[in-house]
N, C-alpha and C positions, 0 to 999 in steps of 0.2 A: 670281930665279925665284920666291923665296919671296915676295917682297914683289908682282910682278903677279897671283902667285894670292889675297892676300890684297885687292887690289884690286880683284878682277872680285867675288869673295864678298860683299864689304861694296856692293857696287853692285847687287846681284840681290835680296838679301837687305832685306825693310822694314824699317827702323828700330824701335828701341825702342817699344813705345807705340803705335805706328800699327795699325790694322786691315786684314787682306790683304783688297785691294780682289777677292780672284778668287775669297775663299769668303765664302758667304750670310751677312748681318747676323741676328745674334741677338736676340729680342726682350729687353725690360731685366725684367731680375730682379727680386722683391722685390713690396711691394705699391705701387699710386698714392698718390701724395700729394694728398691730400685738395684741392679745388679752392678758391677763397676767394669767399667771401658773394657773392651775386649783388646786387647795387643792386636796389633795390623801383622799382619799375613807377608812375606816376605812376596812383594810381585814377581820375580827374575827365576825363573825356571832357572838358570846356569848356576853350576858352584867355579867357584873361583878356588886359584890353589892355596889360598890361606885358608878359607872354609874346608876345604879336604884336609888341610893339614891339621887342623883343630879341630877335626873329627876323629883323626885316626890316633892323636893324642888323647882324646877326652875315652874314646875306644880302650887304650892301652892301660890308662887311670884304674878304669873301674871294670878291666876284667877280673875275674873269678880267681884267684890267685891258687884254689884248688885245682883249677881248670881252666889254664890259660889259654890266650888265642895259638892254636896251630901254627907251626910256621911256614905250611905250604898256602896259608890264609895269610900270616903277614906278608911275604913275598910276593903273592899276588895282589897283595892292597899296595904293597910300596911299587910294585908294577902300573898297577892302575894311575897311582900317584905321578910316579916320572909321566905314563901316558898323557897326564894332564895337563902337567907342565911343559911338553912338547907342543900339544895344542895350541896353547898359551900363547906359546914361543914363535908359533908358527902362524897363528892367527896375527901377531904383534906382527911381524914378518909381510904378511901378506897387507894388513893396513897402511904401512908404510910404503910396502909398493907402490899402492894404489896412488897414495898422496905425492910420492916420487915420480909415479907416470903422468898423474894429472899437471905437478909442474913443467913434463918436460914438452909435456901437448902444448900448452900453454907458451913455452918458449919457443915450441918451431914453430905455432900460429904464428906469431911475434917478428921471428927470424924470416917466415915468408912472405909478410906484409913489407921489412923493412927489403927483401932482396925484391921485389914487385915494384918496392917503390923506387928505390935503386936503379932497376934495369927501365924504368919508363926515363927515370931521368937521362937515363945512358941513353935510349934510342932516340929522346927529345933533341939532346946534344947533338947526335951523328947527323941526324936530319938538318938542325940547324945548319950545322956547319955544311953539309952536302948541298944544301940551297942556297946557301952563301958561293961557293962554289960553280953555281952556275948563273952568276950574275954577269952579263955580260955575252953569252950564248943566245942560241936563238931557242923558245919555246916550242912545240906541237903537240895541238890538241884539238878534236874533233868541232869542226865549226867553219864558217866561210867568210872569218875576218885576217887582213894583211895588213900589220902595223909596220908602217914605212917610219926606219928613225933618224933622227937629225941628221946623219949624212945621205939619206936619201937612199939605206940602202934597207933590203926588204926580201923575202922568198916564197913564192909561189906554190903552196906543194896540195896535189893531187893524186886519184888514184884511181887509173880509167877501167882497172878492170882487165879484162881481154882486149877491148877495143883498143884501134888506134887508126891514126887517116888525119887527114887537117884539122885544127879546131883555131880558139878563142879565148883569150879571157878576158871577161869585160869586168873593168874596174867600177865603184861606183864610190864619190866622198860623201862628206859629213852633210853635201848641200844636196845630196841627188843626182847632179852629175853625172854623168855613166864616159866611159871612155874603151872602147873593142880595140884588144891587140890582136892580129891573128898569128897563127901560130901553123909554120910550114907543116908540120907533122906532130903529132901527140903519140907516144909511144907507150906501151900497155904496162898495167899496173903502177905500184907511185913511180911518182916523177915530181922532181924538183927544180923550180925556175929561178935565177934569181933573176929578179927583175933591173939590175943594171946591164943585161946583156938584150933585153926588150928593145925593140927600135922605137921608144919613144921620146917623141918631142912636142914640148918641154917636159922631162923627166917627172914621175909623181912627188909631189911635196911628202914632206913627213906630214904623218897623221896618221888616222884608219881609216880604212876603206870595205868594203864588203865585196868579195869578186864569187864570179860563175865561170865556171871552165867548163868548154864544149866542144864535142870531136865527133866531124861527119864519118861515119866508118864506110868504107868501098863509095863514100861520094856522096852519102846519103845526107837525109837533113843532123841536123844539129843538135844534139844528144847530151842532156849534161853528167858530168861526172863526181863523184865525189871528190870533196877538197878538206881543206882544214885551217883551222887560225895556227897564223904564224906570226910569229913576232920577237922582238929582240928582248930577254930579260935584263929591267934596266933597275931593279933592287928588289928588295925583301923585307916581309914587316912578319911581326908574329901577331895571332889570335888567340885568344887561351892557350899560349904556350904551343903552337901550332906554326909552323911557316907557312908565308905565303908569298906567292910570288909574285913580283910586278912588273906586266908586259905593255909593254911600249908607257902609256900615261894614264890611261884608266882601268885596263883591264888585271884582276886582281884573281890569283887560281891556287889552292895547295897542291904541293906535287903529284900529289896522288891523281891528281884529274890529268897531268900531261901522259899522253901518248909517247913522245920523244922529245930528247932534247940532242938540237946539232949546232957543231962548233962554230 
């Protein structure tokens, strides 16, 4: 008796450990355990052709061997594949251009700096030598000085324009001095004197001088004309790589300012 009542008990009754399947599950105590690092996210939107390749291998692996991939799907994935690899190819391609073009920018900037600097040195040269060249000539350039040189000799030059009729030129030196030549006839537009054919006496010293030229026209008074500095170039110095000229003893001009040079 004792032993079937303890029989139907142990039979009714859940075991050790077990949970009564007929009352509600309790939710679990305590706090979560913390989840673990998530793997990072691949940033690069592009597949590369090893990632395609080891897709369409890992594809190939674990198709359906009942039901393999088609072969109008493989041909168009091994399509797509070469497609990529052209890309590839051609992007490689076009990078390198770039880096190829950029050296060769870089080499004519290079190539035009050095023919720039080249061609200054060359015109520096010509110039030089071209004012070297004219040492020993007579200078003309706008102005109304006559450098008379060591042998006394010197050139008057003017430019009367339309006029002409008797005139004058009056010398003036370093002291003030003035001294009037007159002059039978002035003849219209330039005109060149040299002063050893002047009737004076005693002849002008070397030096500078400052003169006025002047011509009465039909008789009328005394009119003055435009003149210019004239002088003997007697050497040459350079400035920043620059000629310049030296006329009679002080006066100093780069070529660029003379109007004319005569023999």
């Amino acid at each position: 008796m004792i032993s079937a009542v303890r029989n139907v008990f142990s039979d009714t009754m859940p075991p050790t450990g077990v949970t009564d399947p007929t009352k509600p599950a309790e939710p679990p105590k305590g706090e979560a355990a913390p989840s673990g690092p998530r793997a990072a996210l691949p940033t690069s939107g592009s597949m590369g052709r090893d990632e395609f390749l080891k897709m369409l291998v890992a594809q190939l692996k674990n198709q359906d061997p009942l039901n393999p991939m088609d072969g109008k799907d493989m041909a168009a994935q091994l399509a797509q594949f070469s497609s990529v690899e052209q890309l590839i190819q051609l992007n490689k391609s076009v990078e390198e251009q770039k880096e190829s073009q950029a050296e060769v920018v870089v080499a004519l900037g290079e190539l035009q700096k050095t023919q720039n600097e080249r061609a200054d040195e060359l015109a520096s040269l010509i110039e030089g030598q071209t004012a070297m060249a004219t040492v020993g000539k007579t200078a003309v350039t706008p102005g109304n000085n006559l450098y008379v040189d060591s042998e006394g000799k010197g050139t008057v030059l003017y430019d009367s324009g339309k006029q002409s009729g008797p005139g004058r030129v009056v010398f003036t030196d370093a002291n003030g001095e003035t001294r009037s030549v007159p002059l039978a006839s002035m003849g219209p537009g330039p005109q060149a004197i040299d002063i050893s054919r002047l009737n004076m006496e005693p002849p002008l010293k070397p030096g500078k001088y400052t003169i006025k030229c002047e011509v009465a026209t039909d008789g009328g008074p005394f009119q003055g004309v435009k003149t210019y500095t004239t002088g003997r170039i007697t050497g040459m110095r350079y400035e920043q790589g620059n000629p310049i000229l030296i006329i009679g003893d002080d006066l100093s001009l780069p070529m660029s300012k003379l109007t004319q040079i005569r023999g």
